[in-house]
C-alpha atoms as an extended CHARMM CRD file, in Angstrom:
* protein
*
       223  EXT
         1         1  UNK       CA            -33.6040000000      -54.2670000000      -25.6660000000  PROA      1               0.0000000000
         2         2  UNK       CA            -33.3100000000      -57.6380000000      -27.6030000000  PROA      2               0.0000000000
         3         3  UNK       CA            -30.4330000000      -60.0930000000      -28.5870000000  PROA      3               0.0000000000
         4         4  UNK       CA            -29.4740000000      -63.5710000000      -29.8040000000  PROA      4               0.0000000000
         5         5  UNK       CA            -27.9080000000      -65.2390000000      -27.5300000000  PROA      5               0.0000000000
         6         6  UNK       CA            -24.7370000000      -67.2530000000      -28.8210000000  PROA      6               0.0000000000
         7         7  UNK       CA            -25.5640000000      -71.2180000000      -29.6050000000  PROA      7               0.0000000000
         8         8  UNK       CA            -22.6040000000      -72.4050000000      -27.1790000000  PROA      8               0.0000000000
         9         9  UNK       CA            -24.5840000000      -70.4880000000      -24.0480000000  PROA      9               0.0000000000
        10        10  UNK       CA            -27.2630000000      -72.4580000000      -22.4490000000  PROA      10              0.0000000000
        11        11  UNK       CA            -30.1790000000      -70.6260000000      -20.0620000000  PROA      11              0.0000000000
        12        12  UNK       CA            -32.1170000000      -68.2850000000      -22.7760000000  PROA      12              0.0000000000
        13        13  UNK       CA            -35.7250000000      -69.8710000000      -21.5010000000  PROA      13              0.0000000000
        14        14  UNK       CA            -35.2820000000      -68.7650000000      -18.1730000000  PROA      14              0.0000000000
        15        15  UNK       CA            -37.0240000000      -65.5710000000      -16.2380000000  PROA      15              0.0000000000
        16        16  UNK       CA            -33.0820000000      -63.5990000000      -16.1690000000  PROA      16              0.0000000000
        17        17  UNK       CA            -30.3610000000      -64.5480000000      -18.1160000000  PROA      17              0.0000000000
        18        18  UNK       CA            -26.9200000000      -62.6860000000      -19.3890000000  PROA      18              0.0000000000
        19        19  UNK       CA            -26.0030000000      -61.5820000000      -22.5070000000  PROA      19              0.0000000000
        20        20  UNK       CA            -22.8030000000      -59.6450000000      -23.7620000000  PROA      20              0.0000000000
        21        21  UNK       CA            -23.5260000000      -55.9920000000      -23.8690000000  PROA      21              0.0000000000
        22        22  UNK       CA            -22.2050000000      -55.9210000000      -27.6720000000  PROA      22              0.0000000000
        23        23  UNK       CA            -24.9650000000      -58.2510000000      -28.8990000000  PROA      23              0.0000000000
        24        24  UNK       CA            -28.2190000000      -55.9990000000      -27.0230000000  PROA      24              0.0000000000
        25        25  UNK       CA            -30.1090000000      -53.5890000000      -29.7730000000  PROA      25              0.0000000000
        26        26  UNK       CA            -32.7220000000      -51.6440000000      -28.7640000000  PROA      26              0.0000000000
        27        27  UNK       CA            -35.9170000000      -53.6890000000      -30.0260000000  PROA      27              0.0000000000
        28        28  UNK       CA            -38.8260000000      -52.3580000000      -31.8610000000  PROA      28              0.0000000000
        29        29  UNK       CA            -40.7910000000      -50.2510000000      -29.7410000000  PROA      29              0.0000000000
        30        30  UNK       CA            -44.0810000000      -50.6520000000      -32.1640000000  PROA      30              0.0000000000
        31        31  UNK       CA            -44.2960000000      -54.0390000000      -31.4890000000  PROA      31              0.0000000000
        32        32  UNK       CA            -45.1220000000      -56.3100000000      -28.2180000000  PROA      32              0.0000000000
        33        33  UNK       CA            -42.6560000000      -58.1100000000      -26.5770000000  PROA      33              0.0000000000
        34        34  UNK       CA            -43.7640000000      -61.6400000000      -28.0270000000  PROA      34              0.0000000000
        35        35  UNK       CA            -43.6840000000      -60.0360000000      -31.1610000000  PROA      35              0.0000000000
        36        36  UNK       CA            -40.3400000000      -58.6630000000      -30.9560000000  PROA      36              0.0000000000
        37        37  UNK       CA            -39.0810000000      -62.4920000000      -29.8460000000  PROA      37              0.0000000000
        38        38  UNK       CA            -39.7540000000      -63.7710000000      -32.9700000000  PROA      38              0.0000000000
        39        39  UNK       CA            -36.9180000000      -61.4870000000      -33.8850000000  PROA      39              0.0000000000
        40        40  UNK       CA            -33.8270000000      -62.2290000000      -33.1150000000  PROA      40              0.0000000000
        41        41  UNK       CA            -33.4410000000      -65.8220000000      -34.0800000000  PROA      41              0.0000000000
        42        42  UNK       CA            -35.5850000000      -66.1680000000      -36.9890000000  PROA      42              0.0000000000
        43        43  UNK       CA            -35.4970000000      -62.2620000000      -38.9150000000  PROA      43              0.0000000000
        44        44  UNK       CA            -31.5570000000      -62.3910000000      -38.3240000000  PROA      44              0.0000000000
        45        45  UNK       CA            -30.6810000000      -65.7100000000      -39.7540000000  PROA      45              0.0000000000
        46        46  UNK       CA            -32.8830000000      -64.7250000000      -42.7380000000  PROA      46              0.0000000000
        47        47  UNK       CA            -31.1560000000      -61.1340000000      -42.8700000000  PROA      47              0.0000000000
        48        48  UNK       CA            -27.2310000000      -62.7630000000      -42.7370000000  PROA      48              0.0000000000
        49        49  UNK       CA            -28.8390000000      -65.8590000000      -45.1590000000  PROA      49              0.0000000000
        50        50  UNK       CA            -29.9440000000      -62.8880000000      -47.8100000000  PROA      50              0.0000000000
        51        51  UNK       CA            -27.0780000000      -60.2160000000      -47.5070000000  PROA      51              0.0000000000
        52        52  UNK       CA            -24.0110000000      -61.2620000000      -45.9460000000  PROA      52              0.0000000000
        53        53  UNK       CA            -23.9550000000      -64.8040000000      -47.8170000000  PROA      53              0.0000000000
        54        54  UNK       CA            -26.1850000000      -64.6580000000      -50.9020000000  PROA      54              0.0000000000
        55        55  UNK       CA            -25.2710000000      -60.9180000000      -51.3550000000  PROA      55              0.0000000000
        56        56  UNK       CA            -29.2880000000      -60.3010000000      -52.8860000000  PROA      56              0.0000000000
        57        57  UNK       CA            -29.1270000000      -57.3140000000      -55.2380000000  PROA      57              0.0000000000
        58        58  UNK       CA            -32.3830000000      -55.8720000000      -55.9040000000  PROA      58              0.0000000000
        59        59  UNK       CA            -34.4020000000      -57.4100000000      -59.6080000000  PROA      59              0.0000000000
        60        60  UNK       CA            -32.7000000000      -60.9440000000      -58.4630000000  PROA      60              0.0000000000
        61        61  UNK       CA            -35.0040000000      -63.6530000000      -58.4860000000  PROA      61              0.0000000000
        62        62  UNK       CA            -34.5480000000      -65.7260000000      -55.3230000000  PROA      62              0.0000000000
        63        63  UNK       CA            -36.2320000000      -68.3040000000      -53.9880000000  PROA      63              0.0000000000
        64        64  UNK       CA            -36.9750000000      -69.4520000000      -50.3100000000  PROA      64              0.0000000000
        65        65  UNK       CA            -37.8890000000      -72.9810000000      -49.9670000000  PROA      65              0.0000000000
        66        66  UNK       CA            -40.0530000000      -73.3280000000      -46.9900000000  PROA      66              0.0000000000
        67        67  UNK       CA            -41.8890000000      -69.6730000000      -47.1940000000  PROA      67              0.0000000000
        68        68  UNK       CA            -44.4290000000      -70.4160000000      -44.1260000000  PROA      68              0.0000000000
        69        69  UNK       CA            -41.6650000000      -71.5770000000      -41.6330000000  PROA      69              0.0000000000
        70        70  UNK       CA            -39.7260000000      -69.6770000000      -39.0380000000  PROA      70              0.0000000000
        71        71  UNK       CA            -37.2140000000      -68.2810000000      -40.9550000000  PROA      71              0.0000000000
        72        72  UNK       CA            -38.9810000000      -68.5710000000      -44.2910000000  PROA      72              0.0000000000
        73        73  UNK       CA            -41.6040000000      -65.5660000000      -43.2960000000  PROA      73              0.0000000000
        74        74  UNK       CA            -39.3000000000      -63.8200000000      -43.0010000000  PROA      74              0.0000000000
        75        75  UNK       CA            -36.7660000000      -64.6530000000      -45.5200000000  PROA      75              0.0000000000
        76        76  UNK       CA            -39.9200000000      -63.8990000000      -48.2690000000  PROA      76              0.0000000000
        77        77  UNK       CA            -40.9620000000      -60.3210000000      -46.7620000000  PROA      77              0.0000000000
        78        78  UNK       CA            -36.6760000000      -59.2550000000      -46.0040000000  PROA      78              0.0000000000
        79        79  UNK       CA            -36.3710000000      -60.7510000000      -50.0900000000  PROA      79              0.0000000000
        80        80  UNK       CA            -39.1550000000      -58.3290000000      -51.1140000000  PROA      80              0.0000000000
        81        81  UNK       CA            -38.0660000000      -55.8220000000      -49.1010000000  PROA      81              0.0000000000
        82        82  UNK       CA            -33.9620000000      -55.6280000000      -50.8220000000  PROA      82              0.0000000000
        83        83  UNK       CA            -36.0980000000      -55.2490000000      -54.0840000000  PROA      83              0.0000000000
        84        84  UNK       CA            -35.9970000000      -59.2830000000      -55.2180000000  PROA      84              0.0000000000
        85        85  UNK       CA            -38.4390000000      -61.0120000000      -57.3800000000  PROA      85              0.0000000000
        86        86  UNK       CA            -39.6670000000      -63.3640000000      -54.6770000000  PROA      86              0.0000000000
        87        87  UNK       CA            -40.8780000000      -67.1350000000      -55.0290000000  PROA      87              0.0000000000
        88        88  UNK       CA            -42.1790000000      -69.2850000000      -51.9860000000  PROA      88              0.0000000000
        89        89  UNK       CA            -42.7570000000      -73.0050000000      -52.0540000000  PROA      89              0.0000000000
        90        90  UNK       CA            -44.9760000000      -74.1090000000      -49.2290000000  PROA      90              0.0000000000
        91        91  UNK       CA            -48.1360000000      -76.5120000000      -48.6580000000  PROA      91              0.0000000000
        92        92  UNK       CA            -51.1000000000      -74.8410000000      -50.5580000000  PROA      92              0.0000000000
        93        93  UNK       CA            -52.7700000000      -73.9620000000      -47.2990000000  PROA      93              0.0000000000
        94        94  UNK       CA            -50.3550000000      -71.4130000000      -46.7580000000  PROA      94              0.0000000000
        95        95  UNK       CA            -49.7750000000      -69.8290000000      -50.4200000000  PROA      95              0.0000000000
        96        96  UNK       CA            -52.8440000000      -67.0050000000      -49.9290000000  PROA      96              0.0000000000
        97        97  UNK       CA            -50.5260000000      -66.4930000000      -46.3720000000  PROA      97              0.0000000000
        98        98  UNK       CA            -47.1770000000      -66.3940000000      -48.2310000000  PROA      98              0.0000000000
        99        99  UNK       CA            -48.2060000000      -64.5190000000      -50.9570000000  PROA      99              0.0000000000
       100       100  UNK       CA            -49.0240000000      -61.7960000000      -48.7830000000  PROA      100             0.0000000000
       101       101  UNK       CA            -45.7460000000      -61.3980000000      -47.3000000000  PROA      101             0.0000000000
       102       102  UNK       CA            -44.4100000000      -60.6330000000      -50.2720000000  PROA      102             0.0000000000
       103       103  UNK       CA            -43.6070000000      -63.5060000000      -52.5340000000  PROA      103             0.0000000000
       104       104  UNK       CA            -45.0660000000      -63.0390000000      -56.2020000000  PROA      104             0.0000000000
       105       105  UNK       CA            -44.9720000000      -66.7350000000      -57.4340000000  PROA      105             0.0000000000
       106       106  UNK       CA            -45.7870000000      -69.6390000000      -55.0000000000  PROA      106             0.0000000000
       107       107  UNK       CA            -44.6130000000      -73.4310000000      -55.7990000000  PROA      107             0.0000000000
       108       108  UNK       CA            -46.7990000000      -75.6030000000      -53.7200000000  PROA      108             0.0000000000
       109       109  UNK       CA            -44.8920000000      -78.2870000000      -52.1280000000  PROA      109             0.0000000000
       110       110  UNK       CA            -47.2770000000      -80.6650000000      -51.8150000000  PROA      110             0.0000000000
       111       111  UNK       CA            -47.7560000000      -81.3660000000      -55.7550000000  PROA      111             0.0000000000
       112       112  UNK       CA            -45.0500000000      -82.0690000000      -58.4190000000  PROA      112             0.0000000000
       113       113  UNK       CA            -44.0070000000      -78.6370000000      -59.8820000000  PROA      113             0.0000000000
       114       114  UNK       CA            -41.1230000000      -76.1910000000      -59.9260000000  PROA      114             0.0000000000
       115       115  UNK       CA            -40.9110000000      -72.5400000000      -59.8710000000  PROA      115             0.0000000000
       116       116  UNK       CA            -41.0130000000      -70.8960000000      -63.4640000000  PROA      116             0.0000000000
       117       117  UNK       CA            -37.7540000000      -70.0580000000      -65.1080000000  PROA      117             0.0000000000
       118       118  UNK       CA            -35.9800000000      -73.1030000000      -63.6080000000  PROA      118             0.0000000000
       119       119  UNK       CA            -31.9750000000      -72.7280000000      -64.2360000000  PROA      119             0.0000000000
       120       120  UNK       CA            -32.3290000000      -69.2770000000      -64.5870000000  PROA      120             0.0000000000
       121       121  UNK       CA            -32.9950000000      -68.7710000000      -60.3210000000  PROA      121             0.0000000000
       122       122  UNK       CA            -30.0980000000      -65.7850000000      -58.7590000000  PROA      122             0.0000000000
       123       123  UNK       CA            -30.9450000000      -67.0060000000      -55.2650000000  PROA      123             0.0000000000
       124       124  UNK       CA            -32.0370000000      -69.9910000000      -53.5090000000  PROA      124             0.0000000000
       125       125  UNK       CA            -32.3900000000      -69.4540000000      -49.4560000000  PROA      125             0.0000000000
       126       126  UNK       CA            -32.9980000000      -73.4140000000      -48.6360000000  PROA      126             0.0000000000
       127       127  UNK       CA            -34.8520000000      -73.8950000000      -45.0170000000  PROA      127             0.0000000000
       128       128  UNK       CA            -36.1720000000      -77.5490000000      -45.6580000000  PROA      128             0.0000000000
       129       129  UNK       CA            -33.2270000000      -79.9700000000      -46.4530000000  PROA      129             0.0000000000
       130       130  UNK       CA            -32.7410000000      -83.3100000000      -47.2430000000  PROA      130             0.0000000000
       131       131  UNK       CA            -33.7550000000      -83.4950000000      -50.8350000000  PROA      131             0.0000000000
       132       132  UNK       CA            -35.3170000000      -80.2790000000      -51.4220000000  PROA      132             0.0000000000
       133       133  UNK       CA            -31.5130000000      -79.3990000000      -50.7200000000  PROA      133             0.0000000000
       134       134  UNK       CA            -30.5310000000      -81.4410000000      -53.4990000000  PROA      134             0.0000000000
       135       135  UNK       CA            -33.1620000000      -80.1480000000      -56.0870000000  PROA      135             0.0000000000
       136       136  UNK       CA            -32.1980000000      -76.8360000000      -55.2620000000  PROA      136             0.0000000000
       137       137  UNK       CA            -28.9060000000      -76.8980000000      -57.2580000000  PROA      137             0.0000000000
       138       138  UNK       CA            -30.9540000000      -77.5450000000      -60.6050000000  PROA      138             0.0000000000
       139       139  UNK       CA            -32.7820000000      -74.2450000000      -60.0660000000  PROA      139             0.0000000000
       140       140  UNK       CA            -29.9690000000      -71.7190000000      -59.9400000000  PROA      140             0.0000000000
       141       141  UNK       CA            -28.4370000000      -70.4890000000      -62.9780000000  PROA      141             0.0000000000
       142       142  UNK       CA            -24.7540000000      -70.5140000000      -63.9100000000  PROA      142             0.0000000000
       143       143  UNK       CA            -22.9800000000      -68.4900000000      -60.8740000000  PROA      143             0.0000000000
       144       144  UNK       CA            -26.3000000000      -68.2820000000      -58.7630000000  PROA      144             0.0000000000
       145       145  UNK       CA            -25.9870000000      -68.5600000000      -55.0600000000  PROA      145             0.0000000000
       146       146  UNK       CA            -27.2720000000      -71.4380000000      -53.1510000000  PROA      146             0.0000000000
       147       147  UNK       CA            -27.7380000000      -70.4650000000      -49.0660000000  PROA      147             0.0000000000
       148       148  UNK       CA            -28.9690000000      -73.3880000000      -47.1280000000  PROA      148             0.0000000000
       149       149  UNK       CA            -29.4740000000      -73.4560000000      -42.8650000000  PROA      149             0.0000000000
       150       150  UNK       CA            -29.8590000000      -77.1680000000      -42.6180000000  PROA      150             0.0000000000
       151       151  UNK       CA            -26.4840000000      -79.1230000000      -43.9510000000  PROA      151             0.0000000000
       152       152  UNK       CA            -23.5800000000      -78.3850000000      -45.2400000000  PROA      152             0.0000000000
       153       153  UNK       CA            -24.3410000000      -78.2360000000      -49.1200000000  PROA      153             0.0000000000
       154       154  UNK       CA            -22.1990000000      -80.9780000000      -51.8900000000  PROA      154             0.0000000000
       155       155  UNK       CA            -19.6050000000      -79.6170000000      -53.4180000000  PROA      155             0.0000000000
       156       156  UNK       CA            -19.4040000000      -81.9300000000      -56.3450000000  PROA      156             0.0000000000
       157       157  UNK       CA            -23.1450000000      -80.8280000000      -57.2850000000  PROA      157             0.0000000000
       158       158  UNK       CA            -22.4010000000      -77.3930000000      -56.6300000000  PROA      158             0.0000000000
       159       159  UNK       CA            -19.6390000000      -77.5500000000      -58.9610000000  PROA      159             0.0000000000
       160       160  UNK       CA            -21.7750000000      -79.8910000000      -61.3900000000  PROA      160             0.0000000000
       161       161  UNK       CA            -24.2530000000      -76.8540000000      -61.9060000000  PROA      161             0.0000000000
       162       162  UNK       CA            -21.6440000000      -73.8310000000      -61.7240000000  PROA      162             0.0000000000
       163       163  UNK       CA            -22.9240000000      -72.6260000000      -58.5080000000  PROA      163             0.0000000000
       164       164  UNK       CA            -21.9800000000      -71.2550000000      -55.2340000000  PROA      164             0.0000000000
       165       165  UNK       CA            -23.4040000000      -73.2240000000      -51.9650000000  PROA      165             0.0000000000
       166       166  UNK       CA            -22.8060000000      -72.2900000000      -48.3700000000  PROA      166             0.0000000000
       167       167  UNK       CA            -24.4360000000      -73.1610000000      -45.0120000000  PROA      167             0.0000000000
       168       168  UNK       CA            -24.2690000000      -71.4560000000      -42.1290000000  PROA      168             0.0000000000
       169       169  UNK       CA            -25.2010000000      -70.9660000000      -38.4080000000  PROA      169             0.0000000000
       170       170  UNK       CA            -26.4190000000      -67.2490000000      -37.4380000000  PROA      170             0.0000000000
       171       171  UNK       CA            -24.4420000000      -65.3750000000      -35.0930000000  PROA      171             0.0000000000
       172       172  UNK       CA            -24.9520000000      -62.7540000000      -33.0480000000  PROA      172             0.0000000000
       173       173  UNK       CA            -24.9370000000      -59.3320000000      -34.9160000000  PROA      173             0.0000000000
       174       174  UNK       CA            -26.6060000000      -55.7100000000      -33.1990000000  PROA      174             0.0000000000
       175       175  UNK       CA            -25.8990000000      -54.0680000000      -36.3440000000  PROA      175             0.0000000000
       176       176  UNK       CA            -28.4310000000      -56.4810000000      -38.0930000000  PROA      176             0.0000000000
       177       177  UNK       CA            -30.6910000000      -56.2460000000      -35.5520000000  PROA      177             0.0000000000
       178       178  UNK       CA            -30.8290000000      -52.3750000000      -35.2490000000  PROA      178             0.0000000000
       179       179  UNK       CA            -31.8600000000      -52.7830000000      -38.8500000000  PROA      179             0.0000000000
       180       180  UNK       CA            -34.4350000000      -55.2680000000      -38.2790000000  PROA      180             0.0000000000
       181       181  UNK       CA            -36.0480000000      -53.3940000000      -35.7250000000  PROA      181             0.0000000000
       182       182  UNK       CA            -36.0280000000      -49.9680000000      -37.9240000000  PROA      182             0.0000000000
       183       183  UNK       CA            -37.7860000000      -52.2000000000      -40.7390000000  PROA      183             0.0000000000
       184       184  UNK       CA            -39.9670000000      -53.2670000000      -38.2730000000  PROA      184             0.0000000000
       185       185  UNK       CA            -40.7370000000      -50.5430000000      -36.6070000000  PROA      185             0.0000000000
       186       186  UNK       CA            -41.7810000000      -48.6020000000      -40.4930000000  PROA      186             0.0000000000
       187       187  UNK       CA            -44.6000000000      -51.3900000000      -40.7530000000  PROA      187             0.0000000000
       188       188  UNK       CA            -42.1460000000      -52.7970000000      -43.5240000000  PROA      188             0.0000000000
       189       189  UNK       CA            -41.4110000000      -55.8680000000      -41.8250000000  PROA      189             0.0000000000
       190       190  UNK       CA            -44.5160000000      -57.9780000000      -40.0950000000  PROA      190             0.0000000000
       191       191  UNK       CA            -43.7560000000      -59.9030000000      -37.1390000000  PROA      191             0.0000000000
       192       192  UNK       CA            -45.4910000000      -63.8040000000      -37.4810000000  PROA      192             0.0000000000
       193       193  UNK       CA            -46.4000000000      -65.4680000000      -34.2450000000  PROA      193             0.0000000000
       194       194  UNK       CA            -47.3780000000      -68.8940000000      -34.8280000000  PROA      194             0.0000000000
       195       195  UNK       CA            -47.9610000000      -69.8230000000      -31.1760000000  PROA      195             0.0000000000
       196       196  UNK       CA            -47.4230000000      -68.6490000000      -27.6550000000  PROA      196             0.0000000000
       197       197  UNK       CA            -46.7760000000      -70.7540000000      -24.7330000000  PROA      197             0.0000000000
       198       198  UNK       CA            -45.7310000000      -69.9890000000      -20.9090000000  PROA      198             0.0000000000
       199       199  UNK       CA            -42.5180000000      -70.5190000000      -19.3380000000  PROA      199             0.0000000000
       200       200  UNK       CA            -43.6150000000      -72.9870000000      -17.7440000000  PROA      200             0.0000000000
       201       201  UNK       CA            -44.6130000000      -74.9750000000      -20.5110000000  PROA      201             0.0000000000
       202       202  UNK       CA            -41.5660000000      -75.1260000000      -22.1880000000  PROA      202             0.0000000000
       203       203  UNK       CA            -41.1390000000      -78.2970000000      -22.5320000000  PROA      203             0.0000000000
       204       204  UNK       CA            -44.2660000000      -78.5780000000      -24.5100000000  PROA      204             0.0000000000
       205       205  UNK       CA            -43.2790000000      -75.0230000000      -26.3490000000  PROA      205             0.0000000000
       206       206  UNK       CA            -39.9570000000      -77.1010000000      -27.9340000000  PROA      206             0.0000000000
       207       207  UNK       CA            -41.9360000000      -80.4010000000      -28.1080000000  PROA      207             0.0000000000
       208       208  UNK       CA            -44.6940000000      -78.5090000000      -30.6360000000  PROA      208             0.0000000000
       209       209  UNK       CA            -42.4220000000      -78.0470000000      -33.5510000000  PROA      209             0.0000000000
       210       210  UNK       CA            -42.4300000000      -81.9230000000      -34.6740000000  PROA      210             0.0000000000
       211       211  UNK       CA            -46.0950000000      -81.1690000000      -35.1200000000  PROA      211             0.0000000000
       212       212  UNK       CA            -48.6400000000      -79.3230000000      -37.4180000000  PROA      212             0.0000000000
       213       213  UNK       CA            -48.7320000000      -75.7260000000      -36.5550000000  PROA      213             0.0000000000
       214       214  UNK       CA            -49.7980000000      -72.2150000000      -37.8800000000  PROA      214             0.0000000000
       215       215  UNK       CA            -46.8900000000      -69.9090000000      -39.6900000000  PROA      215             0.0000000000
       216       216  UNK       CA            -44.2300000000      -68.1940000000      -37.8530000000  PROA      216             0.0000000000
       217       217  UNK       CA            -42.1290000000      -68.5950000000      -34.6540000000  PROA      217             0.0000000000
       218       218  UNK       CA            -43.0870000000      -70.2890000000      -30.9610000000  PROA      218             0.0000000000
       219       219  UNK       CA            -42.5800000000      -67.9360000000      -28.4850000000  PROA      219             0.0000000000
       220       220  UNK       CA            -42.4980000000      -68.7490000000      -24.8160000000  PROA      220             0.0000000000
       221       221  UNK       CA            -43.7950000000      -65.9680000000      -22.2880000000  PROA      221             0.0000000000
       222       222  UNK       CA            -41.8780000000      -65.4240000000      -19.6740000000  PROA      222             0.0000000000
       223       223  UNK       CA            -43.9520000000      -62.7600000000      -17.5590000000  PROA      223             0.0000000000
């Protein structure tokens, strides 16, 4: 089995801990159990950010700003996978990576460029902030979504460019994850490990992420 814990419940890096019955899904049995961790944070925040708020029909042309990070890998592949026309900005290192995953277009963020067809975007699934946020609202077109998991978006811009911003925080969902794991589990949906530490190293686990570090999620091992 495998859950998200809610954000108001402390003890998840620990060797037991509780969760509600409602929020446990059976996890993918084709993958290992550091692969399946990467899961339920990262895969279901990008899941809710594409359907439940953006509402992603398939031919849309979405972008995910920050296509290498934790949720980004999997907000490209999930994109590709409703049927989207995916574009990734990253650093360039990572646009072979990225591309793979699924995005067709890559915007690297470490040069001055945009993504073709700017103003005409559907989707924008923002994972960076600050003023990548505030760039994003120029990209959408008329009554394009905006989806952001780092502030609470401007209203006045969104309503400057005709579009419809939202933030939010990803909650706890075993319907979502039951169709994670079936993705997963058809080799449609790759898990991305970016590093592994022991329980015991947690500290250093949560300290890593202000630092430079392969793709994916941090998972800690607990046995």
């Amino acid at each position: 089995m495998y859950a998200l814990i809610d954000f108001d419940r402390d003890g998840a890096a620990a060797d037991y801990t509780t969760v509600p019955a409602a929020a446990l899904a059976p996890r993918p049995r084709s993958l290992s159990h550091a692969d399946a961790a990467t899961l339920p944070l990262a895969a279901l925040t990008a899941w809710q950010a594409l359907v439940d708020h953006a509402g992603l029909q398939p031919g849309e042309r979405v972008l995910v700003q920050g296509g290498a990070g934790g949720v980004g890998v999997y907000a490209v592949q999930l994109a590709a996978i409703l049927g989207g026309h995916v574009t990734a900005t990253g650093h360039s290192a990572s646009e072979a990576f990225v591309r793979d995953l699924g995005a067709a277009d890559f915007v690297t963020a470490d040069a001055v460029s945009s993504p073709d067809g700017v103003g005409e975007l559907d989707v924008v699934i923002d994972t960076v902030g600050g003023q990548v946020l505030t760039d994003s609202f120029s990209l959408l077109r008329p009554g394009g979504r905006l989806v952001t998991l780092t502030a609470r978006p401007d209203p006045q811009l969104a309503a400057a460019h005709g579009v419809q911003a939202s933030f939010f925080i990803v909650q706890p969902d075993r319907a979502d994850l039951v169709s994670i794991a079936t993705l997963a589990n058809e080799g449609r949906l790759r898990p991305v490990v970016s590093q592994t530490f022991p329980l015991a190293d947690g500290r250093s686990a949560y300290a890593s992420g202000s630092h430079p570090r392969p793709p994916g999620k941090t998972v800690l091992i607990v046995r």
